[in-house]
C-alpha positions as CSV (number, residue, x, y, z in Angstrom):
1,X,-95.3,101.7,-105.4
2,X,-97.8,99.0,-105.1
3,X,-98.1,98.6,-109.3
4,X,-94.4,98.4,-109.4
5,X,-94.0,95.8,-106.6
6,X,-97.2,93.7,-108.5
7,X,-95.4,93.9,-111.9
8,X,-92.3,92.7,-110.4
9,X,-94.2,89.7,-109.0
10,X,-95.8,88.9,-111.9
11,X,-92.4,89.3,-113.8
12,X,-90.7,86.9,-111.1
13,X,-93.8,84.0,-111.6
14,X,-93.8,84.0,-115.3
15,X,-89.9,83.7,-115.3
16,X,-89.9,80.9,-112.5
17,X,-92.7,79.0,-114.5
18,X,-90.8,79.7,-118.1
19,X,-92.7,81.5,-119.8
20,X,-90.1,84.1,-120.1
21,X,-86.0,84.0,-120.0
22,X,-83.3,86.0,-119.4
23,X,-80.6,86.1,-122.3
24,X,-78.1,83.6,-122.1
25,X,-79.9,81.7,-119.3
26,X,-78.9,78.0,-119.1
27,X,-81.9,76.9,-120.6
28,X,-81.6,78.5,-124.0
29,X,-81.1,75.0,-125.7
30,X,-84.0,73.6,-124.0
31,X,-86.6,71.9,-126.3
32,X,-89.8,73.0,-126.6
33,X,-93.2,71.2,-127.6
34,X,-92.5,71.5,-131.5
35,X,-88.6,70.0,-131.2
36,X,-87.0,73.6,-131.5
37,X,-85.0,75.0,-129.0
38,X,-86.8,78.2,-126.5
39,X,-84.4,80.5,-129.5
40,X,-86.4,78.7,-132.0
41,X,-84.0,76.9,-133.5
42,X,-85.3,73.0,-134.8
43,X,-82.8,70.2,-133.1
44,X,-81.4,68.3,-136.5
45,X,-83.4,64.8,-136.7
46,X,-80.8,63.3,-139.4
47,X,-77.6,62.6,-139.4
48,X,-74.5,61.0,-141.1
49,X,-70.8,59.5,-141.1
50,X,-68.7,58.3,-144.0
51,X,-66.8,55.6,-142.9
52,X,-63.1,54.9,-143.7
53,X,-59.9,53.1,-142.2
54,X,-57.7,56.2,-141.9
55,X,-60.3,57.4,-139.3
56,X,-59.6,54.6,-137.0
57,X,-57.5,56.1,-133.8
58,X,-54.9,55.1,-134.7
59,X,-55.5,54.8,-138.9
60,X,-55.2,51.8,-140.6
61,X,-55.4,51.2,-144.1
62,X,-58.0,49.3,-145.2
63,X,-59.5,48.8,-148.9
64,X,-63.1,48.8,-147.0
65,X,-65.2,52.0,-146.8
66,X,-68.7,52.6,-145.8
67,X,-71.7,54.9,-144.9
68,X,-74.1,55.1,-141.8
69,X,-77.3,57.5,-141.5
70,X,-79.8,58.0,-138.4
71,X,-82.7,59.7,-138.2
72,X,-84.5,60.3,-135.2
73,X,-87.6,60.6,-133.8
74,X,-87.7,61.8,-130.3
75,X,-91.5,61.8,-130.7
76,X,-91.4,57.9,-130.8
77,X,-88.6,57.4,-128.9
78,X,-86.7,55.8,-132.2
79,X,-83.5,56.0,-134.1
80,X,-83.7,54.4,-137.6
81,X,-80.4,53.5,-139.0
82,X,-78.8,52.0,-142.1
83,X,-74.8,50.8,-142.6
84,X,-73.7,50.6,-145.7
85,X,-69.8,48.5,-146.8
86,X,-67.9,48.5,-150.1
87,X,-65.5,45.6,-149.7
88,X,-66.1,44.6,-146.1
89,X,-64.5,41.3,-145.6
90,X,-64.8,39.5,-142.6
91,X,-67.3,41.5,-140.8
92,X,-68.6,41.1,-136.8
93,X,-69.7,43.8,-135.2
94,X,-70.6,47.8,-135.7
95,X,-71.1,49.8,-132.9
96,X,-72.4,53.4,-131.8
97,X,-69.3,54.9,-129.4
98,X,-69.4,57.7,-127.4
99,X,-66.3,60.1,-128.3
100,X,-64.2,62.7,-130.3
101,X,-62.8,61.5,-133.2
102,X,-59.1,61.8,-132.1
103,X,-60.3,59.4,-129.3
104,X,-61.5,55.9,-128.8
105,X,-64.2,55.6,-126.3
106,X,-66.9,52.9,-125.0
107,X,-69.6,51.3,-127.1
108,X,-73.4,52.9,-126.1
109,X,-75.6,50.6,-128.8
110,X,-74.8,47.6,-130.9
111,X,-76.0,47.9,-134.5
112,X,-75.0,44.9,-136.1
113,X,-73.5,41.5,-134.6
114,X,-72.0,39.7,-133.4
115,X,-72.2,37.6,-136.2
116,X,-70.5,34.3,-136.3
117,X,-69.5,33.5,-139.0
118,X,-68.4,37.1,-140.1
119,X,-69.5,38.1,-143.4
120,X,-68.4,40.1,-146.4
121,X,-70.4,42.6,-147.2
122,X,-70.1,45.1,-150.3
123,X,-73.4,46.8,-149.9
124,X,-76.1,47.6,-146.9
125,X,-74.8,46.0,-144.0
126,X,-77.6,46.3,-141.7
127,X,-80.7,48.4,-141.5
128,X,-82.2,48.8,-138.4
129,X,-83.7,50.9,-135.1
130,X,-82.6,52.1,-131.7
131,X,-84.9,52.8,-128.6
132,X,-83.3,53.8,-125.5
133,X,-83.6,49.8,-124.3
134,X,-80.6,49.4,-126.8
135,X,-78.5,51.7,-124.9
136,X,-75.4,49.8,-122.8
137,X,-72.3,50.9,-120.8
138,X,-71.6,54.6,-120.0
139,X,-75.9,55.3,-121.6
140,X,-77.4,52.3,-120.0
141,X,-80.8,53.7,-118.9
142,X,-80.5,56.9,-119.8
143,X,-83.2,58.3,-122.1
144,X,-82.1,57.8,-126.1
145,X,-82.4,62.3,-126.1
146,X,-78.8,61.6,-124.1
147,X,-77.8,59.9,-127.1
148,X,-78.9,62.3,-129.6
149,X,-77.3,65.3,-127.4
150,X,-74.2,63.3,-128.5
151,X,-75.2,63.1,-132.0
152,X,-76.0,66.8,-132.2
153,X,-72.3,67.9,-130.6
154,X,-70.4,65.4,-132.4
155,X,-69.3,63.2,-129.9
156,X,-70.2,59.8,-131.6
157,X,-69.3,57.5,-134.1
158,X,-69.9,54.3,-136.0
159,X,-66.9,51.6,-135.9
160,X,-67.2,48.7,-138.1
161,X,-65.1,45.7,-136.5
162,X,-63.6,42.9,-138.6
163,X,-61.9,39.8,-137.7
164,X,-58.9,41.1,-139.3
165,X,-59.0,44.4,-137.1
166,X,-60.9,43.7,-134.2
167,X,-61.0,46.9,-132.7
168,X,-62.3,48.4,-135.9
169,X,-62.1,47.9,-139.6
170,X,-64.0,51.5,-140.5
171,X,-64.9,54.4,-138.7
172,X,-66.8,57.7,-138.8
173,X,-67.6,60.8,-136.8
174,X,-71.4,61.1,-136.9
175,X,-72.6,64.9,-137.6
176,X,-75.7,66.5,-139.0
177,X,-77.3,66.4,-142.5
């Protein structure tokens, strides 16, 4: 009796400390020291969106189209980004928002802007970095790991603004290499 009440103890301690789980336990997608999850699995570090004015919500047509890449480093604490335009004209702002793509929601980091004068641009836009200082509104000081969460589920996307569309000349849904 005494064994099984000690092996039960020891079960209970190395569970409460995490060295073990139970299936399905809410920390399966917890990161571990080598940037996988506890099932192994590595958290993506780059990421994409193809930028286009039928994406907008609602779609415009627009003779502008684009490309925007991350890639993170939670190590460091940075995002590395590039924006790239073909046929941008008029160009003021791009943004990081937080939402679906069927939705518009509220801007968490400024990439580029606001320039005054706006500028055409048929080429790289901007290239540049993030740290979780950049982060404003609904991510102001939170860490920039809330940020990539949003990356990683999909719930983020570049929108370039123009003068001629203010609330956004191209857009794109940013997902995983």
């Amino acid at each position: 009796m005494r064994t099984v009440f000690t092996t039960s103890c020891v079960i209970l301690a190395c569970y409460l400390s995490g060295c073990i789980g139970v299936p399905g336990d809410m920390n399966d997608n917890a990161m571990n020291d080598n940037g996988a999850n506890d099932n192994g699995d590595a958290r993506p570090t780059t990421f994409a969106a193809t930028l286009t004015g039928g994406a907008q919500v609602p779609a415009i047509e627009s003779d502008a189209s684009g490309s925007a890449t991350f890639d993170v480093d939670e190590t460091t604490g940075i995002i590395s980004y590039r924006i790239d335009v073909a046929n941008g004209t008029g160009i003021v702002q791009a943004h990081i928002h937080i939402g679906a793509s069927d939705e518009n929601g509220p801007v968490v980091a400024f990439l580029f802007g606001a320039a005054d004068p706006a500028v055409d641009v048929d080429g790289e836009l901007i290239e540049g970095s993030l740290t979780a200082d950049d982060l404003i509104n609904d991510l102001d000081g939170a860490p920039l790991s809330d940020l990539v969460d949003a990356l990683i589920a999909g719930n983020a996307y570049v929108n370039v603004h123009s003068e001629a569309n203010a609330s956004g000349e191209v857009r794109g849904q940013i997902a995983a290499n």
